[in-house]
Structure formats: structure tokens, C-alpha cells
LUMLO-649961 format. One record per atom (N, C-alpha, C): residue in one letter; atom name; x, y, z. Coordinates in steps of 0.001 Angstrom, whole numbers. Example, Ala and Ser with C-alpha at 12.3 -4.5 7.8 and 13.67 -1.06 7.14 Angstrom:
% LUMLO-649961
a | N | 13190 | -5690 | 7800 $
a | CA | 12300 | -4500 | 7800 $
a | C | 13200 | -3300 | 7800 $
s | N | 12850 | -2250 | 7080 $
s | CA | 13670 | -1060 | 7140 $
s | C | 12900 | 30 | 7870 $
***
This chain:
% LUMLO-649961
x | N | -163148 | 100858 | 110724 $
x | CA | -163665 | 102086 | 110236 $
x | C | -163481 | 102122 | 108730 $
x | N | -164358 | 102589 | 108221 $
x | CA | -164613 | 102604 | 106900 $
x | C | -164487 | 103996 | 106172 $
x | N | -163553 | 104410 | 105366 $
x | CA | -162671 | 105297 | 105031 $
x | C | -163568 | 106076 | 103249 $
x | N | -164479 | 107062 | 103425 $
x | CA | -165156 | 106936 | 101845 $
x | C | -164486 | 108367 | 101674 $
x | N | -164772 | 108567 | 100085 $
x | CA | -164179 | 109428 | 99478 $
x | C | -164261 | 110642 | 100355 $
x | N | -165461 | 111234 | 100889 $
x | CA | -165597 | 112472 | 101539 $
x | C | -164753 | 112584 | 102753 $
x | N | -163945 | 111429 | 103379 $
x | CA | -163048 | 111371 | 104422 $
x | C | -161716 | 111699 | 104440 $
x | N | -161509 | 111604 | 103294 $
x | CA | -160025 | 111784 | 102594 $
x | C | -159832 | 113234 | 102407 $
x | N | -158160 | 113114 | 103218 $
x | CA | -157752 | 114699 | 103097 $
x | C | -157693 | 114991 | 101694 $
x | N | -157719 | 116313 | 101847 $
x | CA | -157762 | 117233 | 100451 $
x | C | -156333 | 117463 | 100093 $
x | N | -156319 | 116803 | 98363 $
x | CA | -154929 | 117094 | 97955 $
x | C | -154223 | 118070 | 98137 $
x | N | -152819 | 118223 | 98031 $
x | CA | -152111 | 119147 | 98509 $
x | C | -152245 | 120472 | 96995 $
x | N | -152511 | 121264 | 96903 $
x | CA | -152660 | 122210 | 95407 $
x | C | -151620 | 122973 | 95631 $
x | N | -150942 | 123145 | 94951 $
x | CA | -149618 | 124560 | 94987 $
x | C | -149199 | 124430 | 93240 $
x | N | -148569 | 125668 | 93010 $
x | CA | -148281 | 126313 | 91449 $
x | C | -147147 | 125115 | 91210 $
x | N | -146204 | 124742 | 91903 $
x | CA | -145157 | 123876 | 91576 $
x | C | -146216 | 122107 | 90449 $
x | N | -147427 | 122052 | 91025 $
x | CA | -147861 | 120484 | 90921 $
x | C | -148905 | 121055 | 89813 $
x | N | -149354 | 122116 | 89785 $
x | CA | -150418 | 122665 | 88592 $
x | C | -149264 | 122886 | 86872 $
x | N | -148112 | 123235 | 87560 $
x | CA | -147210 | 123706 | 86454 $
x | C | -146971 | 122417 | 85721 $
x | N | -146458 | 121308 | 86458 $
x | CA | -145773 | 119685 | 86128 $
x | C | -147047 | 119356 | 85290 $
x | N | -148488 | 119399 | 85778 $
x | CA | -149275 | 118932 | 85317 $
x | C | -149742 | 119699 | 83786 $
x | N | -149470 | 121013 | 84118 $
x | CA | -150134 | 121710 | 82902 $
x | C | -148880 | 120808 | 81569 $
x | N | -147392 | 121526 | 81680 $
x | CA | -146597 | 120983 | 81260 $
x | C | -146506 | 119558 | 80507 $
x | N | -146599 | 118297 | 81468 $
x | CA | -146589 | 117317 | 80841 $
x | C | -148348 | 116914 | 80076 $
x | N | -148766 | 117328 | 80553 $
x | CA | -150516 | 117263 | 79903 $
x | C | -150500 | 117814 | 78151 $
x | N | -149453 | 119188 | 77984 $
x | CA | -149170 | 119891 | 76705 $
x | C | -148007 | 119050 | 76195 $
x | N | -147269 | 118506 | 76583 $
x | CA | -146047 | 117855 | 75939 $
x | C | -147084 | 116685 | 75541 $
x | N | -148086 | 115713 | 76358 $
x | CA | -148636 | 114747 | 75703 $
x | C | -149260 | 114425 | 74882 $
x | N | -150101 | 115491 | 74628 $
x | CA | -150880 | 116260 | 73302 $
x | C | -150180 | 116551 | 72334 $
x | N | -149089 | 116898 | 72193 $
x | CA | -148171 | 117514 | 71418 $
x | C | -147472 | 116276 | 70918 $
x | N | -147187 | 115337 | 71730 $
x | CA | -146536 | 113774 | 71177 $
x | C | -147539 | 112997 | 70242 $
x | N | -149113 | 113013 | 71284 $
x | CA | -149880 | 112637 | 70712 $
x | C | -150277 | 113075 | 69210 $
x | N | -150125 | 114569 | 68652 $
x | CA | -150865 | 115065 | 68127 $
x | C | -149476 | 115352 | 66751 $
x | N | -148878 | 114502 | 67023 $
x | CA | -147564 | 114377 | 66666 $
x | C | -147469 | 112748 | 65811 $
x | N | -148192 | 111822 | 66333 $
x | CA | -148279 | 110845 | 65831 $
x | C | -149558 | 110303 | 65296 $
x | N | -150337 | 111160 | 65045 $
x | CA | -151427 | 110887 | 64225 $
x | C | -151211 | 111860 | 63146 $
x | N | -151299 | 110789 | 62423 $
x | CA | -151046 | 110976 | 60618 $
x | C | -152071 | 110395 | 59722 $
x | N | -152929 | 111257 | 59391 $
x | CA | -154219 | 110884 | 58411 $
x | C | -154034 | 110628 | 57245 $
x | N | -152823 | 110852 | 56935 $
x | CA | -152519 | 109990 | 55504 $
x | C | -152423 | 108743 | 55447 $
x | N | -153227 | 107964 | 54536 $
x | CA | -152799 | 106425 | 54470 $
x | C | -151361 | 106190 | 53401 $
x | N | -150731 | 105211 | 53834 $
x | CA | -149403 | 105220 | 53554 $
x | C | -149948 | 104191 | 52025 $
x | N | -149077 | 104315 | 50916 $
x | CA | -149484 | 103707 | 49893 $
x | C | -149368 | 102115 | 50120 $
x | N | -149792 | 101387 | 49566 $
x | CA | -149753 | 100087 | 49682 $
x | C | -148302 | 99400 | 49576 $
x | N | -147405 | 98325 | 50240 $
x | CA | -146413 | 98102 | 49638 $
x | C | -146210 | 96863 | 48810 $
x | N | -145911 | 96832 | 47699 $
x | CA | -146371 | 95620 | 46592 $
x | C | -144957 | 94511 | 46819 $
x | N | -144411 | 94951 | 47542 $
x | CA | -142870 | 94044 | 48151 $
x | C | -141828 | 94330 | 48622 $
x | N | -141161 | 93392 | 49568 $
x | CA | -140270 | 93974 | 50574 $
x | C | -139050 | 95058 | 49905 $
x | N | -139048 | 95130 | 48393 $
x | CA | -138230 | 96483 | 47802 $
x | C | -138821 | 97569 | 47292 $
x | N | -140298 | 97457 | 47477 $
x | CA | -141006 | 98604 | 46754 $
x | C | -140663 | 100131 | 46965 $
x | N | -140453 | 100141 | 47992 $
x | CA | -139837 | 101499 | 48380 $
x | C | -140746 | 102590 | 48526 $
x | N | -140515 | 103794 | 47588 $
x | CA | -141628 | 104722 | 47423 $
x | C | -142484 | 104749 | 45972 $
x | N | -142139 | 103561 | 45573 $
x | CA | -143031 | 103567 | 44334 $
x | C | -144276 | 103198 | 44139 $
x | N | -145155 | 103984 | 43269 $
x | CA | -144706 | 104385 | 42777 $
x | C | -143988 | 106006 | 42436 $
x | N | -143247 | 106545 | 41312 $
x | CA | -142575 | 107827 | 41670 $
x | C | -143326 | 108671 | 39895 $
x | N | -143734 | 109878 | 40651 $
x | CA | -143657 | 110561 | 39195 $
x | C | -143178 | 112020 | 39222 $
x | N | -142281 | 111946 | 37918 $
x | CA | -141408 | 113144 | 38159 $
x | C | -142047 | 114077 | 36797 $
x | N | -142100 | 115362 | 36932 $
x | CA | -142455 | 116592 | 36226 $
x | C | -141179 | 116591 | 35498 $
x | N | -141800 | 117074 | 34150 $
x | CA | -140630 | 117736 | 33479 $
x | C | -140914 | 118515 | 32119 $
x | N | -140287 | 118957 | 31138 $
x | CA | -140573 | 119665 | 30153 $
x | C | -141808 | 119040 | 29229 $
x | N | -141762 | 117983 | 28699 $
x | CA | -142779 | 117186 | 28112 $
x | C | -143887 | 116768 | 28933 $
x | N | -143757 | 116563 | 30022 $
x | CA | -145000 | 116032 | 30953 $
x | C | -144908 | 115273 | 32070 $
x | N | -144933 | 114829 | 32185 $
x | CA | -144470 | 113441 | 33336 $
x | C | -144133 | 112153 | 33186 $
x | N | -142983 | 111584 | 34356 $
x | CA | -143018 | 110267 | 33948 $
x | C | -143067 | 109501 | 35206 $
x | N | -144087 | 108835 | 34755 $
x | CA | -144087 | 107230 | 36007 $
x | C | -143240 | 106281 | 36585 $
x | N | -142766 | 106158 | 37097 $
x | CA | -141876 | 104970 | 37591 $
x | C | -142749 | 104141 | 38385 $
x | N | -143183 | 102945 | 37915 $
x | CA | -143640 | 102434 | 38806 $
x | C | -142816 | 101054 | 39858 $
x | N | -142022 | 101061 | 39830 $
x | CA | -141452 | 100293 | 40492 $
x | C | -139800 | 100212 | 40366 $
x | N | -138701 | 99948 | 41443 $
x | CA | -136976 | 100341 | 41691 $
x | C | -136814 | 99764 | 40228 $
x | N | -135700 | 100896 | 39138 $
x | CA | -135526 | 100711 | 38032 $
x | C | -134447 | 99783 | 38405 $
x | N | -133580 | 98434 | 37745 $
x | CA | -133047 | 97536 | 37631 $
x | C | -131873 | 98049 | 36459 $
x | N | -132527 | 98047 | 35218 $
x | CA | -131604 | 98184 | 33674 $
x | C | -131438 | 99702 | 33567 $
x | N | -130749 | 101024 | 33503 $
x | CA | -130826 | 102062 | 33583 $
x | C | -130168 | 102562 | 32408 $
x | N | -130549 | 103171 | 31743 $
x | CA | -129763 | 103666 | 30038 $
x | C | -129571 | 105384 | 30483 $
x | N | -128369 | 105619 | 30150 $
x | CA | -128078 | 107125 | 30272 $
x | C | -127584 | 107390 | 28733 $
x | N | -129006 | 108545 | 28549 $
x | CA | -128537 | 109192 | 26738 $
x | C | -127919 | 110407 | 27093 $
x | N | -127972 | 110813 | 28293 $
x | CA | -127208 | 112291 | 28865 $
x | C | -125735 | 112200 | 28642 $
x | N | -125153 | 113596 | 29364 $
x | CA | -123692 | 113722 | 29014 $
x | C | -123033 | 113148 | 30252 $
x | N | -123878 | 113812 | 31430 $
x | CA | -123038 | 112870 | 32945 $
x | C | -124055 | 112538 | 33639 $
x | N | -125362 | 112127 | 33737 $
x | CA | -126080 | 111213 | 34717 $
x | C | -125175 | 109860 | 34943 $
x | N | -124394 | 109648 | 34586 $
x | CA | -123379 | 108335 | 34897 $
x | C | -123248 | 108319 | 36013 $
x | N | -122733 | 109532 | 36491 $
x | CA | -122054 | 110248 | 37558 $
x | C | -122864 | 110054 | 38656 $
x | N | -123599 | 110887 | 38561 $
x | CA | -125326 | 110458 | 39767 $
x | C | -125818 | 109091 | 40138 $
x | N | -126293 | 108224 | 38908 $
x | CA | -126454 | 106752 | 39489 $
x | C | -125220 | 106510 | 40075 $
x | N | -124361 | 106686 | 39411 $
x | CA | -123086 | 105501 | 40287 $
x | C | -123010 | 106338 | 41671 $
x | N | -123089 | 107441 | 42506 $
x | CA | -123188 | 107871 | 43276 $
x | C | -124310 | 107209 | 44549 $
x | N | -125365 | 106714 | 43347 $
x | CA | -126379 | 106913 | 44191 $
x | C | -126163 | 105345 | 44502 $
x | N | -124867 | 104519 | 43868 $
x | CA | -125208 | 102873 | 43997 $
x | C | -125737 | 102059 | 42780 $
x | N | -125670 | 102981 | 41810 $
x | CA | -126252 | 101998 | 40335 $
x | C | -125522 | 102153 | 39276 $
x | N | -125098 | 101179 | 38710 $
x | CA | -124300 | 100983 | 37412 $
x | C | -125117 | 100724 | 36664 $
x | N | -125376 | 102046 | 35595 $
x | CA | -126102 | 102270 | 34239 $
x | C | -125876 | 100632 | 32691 $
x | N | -126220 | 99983 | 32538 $
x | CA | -126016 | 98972 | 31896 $
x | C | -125510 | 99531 | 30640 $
x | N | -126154 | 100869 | 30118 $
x | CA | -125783 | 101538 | 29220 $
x | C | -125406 | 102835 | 28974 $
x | N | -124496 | 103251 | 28253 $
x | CA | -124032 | 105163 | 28478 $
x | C | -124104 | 105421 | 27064 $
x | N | -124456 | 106620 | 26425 $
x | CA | -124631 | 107214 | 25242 $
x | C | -122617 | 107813 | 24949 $
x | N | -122286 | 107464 | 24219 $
x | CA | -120454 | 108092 | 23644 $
x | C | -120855 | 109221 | 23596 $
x | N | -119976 | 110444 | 23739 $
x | CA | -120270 | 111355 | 23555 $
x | C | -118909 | 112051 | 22695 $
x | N | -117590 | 111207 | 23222 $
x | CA | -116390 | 111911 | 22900 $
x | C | -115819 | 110798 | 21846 $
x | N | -115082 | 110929 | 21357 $
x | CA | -114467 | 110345 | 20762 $
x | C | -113286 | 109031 | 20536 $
x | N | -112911 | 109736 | 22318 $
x | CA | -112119 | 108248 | 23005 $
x | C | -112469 | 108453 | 24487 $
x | N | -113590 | 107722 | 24193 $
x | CA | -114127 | 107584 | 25840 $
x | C | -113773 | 106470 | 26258 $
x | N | -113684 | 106639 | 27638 $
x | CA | -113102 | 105529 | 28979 $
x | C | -113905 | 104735 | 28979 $
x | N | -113847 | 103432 | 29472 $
x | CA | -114594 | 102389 | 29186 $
x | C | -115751 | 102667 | 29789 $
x | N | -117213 | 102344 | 29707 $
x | CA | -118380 | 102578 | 30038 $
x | C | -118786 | 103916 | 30083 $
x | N | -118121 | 105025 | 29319 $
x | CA | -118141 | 106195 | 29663 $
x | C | -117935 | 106541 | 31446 $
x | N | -117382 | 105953 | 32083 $
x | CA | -116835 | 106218 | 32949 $
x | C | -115640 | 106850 | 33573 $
x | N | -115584 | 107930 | 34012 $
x | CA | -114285 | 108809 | 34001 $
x | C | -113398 | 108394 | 35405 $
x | N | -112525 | 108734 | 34962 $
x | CA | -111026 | 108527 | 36317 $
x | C | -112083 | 108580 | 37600 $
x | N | -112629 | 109524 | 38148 $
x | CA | -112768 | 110090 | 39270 $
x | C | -114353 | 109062 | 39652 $
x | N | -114752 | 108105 | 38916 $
x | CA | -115744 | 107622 | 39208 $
x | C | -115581 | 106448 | 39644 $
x | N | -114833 | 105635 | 38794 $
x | CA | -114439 | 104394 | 38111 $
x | C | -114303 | 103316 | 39501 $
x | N | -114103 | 103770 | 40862 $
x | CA | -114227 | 103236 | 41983 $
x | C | -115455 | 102882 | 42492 $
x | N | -116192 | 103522 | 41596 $
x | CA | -117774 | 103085 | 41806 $
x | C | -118858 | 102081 | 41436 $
x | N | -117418 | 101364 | 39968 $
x | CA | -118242 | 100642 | 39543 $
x | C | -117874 | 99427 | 40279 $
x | N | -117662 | 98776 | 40795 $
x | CA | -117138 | 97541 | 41782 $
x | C | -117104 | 96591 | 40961 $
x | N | -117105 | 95485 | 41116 $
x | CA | -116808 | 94037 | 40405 $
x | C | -118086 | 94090 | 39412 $
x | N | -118662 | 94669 | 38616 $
x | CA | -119874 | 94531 | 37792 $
x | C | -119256 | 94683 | 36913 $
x | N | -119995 | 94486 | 35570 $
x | CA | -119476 | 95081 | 34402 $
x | C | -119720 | 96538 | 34116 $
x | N | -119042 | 97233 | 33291 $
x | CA | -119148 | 98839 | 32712 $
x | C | -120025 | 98551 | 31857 $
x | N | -120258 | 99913 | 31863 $
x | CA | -121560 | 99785 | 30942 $
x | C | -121463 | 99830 | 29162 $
x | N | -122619 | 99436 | 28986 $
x | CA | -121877 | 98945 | 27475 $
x | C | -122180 | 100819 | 26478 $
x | N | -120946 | 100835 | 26054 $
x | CA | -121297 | 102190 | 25404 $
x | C | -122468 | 102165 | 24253 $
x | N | -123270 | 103316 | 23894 $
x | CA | -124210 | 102909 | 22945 $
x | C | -123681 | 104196 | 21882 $
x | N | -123254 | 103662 | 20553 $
x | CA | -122312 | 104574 | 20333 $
x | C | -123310 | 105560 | 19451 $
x | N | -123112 | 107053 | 19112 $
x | CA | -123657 | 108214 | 18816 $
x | C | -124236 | 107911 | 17603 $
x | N | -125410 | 108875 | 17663 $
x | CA | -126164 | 108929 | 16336 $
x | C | -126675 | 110284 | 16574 $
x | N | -127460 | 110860 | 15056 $
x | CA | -127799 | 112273 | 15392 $
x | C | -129466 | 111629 | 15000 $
x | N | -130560 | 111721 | 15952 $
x | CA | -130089 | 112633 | 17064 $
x | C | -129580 | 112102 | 18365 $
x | N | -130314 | 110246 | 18376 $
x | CA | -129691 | 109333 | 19127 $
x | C | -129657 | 107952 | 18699 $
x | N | -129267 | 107063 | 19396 $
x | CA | -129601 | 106084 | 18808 $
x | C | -130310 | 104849 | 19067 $
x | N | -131652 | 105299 | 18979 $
x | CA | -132328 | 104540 | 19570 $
x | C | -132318 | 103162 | 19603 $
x | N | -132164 | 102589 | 18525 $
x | CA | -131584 | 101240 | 18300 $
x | C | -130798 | 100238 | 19598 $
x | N | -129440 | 101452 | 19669 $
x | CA | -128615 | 100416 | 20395 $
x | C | -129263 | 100858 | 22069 $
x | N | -130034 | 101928 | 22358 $
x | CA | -130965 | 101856 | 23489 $
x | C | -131380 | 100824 | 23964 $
x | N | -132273 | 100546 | 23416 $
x | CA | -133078 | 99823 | 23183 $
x | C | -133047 | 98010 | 23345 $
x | N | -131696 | 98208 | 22744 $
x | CA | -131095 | 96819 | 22621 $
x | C | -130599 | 96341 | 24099 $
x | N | -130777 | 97484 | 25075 $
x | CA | -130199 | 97154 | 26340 $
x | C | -131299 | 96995 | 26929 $
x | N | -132080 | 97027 | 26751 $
x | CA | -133668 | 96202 | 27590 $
x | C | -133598 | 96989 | 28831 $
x | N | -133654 | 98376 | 28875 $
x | CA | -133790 | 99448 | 29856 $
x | C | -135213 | 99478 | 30442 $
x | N | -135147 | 99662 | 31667 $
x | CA | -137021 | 99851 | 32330 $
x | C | -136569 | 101466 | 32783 $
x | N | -135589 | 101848 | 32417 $
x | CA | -135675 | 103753 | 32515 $
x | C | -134369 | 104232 | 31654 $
x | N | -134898 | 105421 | 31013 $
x | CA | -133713 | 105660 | 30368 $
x | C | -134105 | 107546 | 31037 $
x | N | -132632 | 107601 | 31266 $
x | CA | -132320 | 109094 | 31532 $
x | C | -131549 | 110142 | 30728 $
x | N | -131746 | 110833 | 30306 $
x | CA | -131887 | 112048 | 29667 $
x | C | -132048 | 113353 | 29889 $
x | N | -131630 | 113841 | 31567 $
x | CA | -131282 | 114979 | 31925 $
x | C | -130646 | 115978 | 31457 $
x | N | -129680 | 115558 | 30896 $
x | CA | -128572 | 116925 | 30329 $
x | C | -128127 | 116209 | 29116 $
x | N | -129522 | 116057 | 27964 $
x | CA | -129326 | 115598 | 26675 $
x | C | -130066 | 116008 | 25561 $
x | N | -130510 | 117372 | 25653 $
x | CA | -130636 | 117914 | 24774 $
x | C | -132198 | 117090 | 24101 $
x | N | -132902 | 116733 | 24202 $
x | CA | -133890 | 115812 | 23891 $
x | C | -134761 | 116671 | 23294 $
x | N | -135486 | 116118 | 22313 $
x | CA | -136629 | 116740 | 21778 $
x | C | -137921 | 116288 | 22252 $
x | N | -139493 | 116787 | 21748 $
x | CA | -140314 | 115802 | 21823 $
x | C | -140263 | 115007 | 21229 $
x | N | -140277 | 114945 | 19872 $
x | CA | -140247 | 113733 | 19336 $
x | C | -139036 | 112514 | 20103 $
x | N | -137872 | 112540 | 20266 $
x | CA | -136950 | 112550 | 20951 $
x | C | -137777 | 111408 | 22424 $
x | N | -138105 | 112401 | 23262 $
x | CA | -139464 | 111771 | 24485 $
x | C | -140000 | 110712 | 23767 $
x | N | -140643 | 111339 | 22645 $
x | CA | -141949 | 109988 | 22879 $
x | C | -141414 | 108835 | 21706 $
x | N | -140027 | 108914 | 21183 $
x | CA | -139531 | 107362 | 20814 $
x | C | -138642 | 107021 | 22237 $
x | N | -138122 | 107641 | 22782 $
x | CA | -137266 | 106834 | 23955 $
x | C | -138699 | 105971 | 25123 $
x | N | -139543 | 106952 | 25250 $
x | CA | -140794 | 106116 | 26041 $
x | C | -141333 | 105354 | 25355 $
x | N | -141696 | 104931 | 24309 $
x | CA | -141812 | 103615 | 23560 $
x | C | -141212 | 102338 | 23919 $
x | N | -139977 | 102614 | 24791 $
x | CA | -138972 | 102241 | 24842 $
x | C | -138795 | 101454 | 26593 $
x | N | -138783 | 102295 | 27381 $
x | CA | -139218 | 102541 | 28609 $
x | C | -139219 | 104087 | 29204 $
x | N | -139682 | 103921 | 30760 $
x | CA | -140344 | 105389 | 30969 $
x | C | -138879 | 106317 | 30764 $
x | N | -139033 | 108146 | 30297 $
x | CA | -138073 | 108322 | 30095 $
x | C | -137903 | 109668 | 30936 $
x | N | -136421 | 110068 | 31799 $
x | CA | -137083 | 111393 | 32023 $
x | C | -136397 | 112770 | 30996 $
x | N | -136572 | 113575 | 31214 $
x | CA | -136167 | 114843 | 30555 $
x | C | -135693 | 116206 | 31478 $
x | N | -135321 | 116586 | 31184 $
x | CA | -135286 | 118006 | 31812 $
x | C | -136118 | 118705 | 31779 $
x | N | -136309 | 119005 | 33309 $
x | CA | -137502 | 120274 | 33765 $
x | C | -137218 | 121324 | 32971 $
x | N | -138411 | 121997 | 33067 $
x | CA | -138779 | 123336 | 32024 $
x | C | -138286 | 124140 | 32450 $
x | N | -137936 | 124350 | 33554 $
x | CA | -137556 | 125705 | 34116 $
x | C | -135917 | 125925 | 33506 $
x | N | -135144 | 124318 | 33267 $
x | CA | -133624 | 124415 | 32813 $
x | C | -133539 | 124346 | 31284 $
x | N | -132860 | 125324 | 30274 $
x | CA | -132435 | 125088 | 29116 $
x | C | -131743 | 123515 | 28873 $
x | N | -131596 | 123388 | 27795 $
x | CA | -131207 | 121830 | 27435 $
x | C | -129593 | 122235 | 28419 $
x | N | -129371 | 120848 | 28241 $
x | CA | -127724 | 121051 | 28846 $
x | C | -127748 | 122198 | 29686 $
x | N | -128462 | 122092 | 30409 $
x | CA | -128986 | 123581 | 31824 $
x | C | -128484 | 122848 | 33146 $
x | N | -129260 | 121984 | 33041 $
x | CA | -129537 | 121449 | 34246 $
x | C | -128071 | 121173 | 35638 $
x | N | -128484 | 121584 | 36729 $
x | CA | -126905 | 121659 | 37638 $
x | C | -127439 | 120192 | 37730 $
x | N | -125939 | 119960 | 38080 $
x | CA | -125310 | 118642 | 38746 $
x | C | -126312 | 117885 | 40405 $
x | N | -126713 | 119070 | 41110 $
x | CA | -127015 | 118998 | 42242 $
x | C | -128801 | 118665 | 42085 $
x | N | -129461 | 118960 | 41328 $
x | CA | -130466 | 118699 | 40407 $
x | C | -130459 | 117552 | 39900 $
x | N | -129845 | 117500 | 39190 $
x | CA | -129686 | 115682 | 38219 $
x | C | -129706 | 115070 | 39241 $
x | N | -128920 | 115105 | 40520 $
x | CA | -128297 | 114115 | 41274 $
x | C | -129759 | 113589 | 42440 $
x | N | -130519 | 115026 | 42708 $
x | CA | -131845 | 115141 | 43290 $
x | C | -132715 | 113943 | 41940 $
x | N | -132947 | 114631 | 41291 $
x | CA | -134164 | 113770 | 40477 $
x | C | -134118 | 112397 | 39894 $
x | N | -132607 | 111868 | 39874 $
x | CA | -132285 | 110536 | 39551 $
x | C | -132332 | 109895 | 40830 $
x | N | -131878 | 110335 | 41856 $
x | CA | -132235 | 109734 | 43562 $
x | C | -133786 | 109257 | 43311 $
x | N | -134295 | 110154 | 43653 $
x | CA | -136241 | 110211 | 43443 $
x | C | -136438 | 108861 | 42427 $
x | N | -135754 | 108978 | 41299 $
x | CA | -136074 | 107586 | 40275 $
x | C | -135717 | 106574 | 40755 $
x | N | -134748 | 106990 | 41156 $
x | CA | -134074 | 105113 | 42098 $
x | C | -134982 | 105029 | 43007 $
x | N | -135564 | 105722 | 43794 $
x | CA | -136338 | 105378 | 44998 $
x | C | -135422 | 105939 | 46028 $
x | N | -134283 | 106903 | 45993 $
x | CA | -133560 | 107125 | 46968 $
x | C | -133246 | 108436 | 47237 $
x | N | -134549 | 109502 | 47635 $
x | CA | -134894 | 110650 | 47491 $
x | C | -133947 | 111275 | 48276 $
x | N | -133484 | 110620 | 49845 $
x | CA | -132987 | 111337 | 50469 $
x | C | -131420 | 111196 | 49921 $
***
């Protein structure tokens, strides 16, 4: 005997098997609709590219990063603090005091710098000194809580890309928790 669709008992229907179905039918849509992402993801130019490239807003305009900064120059008073937090020893630190700790590095950091060298101090000038900047072959120099001018901006970017403090913070404004946000973002290490 030959068994066709019209022979076959009629499924069993009750609220318990309509509910499972409604249920997982909306959870699948919802997974589904969950993993489609119409953004194309940027290209990656090598296995360290990360999120670059990065551009950050700030009082003068913007700056590009296009690729994980390597040589890092701090003309600020404590971005020291932030890279080495974030895993990077600044090659160079701007003096600010008069008998500063080696690399401008303070007591409470100094565990951060591991077997590398400190950074080489670049000692004060008014208004900086671009010179001994410079001389450190930086691909970013930071300048968060340094008082920077424009003119200031556009000799340090001559230089390499530079950032500044957002507009919204007076010079030497800027919180700690801020610096520490927007120098992450430069490294490539937002979170």
C-alpha cells in the first residue's frame, strides 16, 4: 500500500508547539538579523594593522594616524603616564622640572618601563624644542596637556602627525581619563 500525502494523519496543533515555534522562529531572526552587518570592514594592510587607519578631532583640526605608532614623543606634562599604561615606552619626554627622574618617569610608573631603555629627555625650550623632537625620529608626537599653539601644531606636524587638545578642554584642561581614552585610540587600543 502506497501511503501519499493526503493519507497522512493530521499534525498534532496545540498552543504549547505554536508557542516553541513562534519563539524559536523570533529568536532566529533576531540571531540572524544580528549578524548581518552592512558595513564593509576596512581593508587590513597587515597582520598589525589594527584599526588603522585612526583620526582624532581636536582644537586645530584633525590628525591621521595611519598606521600602530612605533617612535612616540611626549611634549605634554604626563601623557608618559598613559602610553606606558597602555604598553608603550615614549622614546622621548619633554623636561618639565628641573630634576626630573630619568625618562621623565615618576616612582609610581617606573615598573612599566621593563628592560627597554627610558626615554631620552628632550630638554625645555620656550616654546618647545623642536629640534631635539625631532631628533628622535617620532611617527607621533603627543601634546595633550601642553599648552600648544597653532603655530606650535603645524611645526610639530612637519615633524610627524601631532595630536592636541580637544576644544572643548582649556590648555592643561584636559582629565587624565581623556588623555588616557585618546592616546589608546592612537595606539590602536581604543578599548
Amino acid at each position: 500500500m502506497t501511503i501519499t500525502l493526503l493519507d497522512r494523519p493530521a499534525p498534532i496543533h496545540d498552543d504549547a508547539t505554536r508557542r516553541r515555534f513562534l519563539i524559536g522562529g523570533t529568536s532566529l531572526a533576531a540571531l540572524l538579523a544580528g549578524c548581518g552587518d552592512t558595513a564593509t570592514p576596512p581593508p587590513a594592510t597587515g597582520a598589525d594593522s589594527g584599526p588603522f587607519p585612526v583620526t582624532i578631532e581636536h582644537q586645530f583640526g584633525s590628525t591621521e594616524i595611519t598606521r600602530r605608532p612605533e617612535r612616540v614623543v611626549v611634549v605634554g606634562v604626563n601623557e608618559q603616564d598613559a602610553l606606558l599604561a597602555l604598553g608603550v615606552v615614549p622614546v622621548g619626554t619633554t623636561g618639565y622640572r628641573d630634576d626630573p627622574p630619568p625618562g621623565m618617569i615618576y616612582p609610581w610608573a617606573t615598573d612599566k618601563l621593563g628592560d627597554g631603555p627610558t626615554p631620552e629627555i628632550i630638554p625645555r625650550a620656550d616654546p618647545f624644542n623642536f629640534e631635539g623632537v625631532a631628533a628622535q625620529h617620532p611617527d607621533l608626537i603627543v601634546g595633550l596637556y601642553s599648552g600648544m599653539t597653532q603655530g606650535d601644531y603645524k611645526t610639530f606636524n612637519k615633524i610627524a602627525p601631532t595630536l592636541a587638545h580637544p576644544k572643548e578642554y582649556p590648555d592643561f584642561g584636559m582629565p587624565w581619563q581623556e588623555i588616557t581614552r585618546t592616546v589608546g585610540q592612537a595606539l590602536g587600543k581604543p578599548q
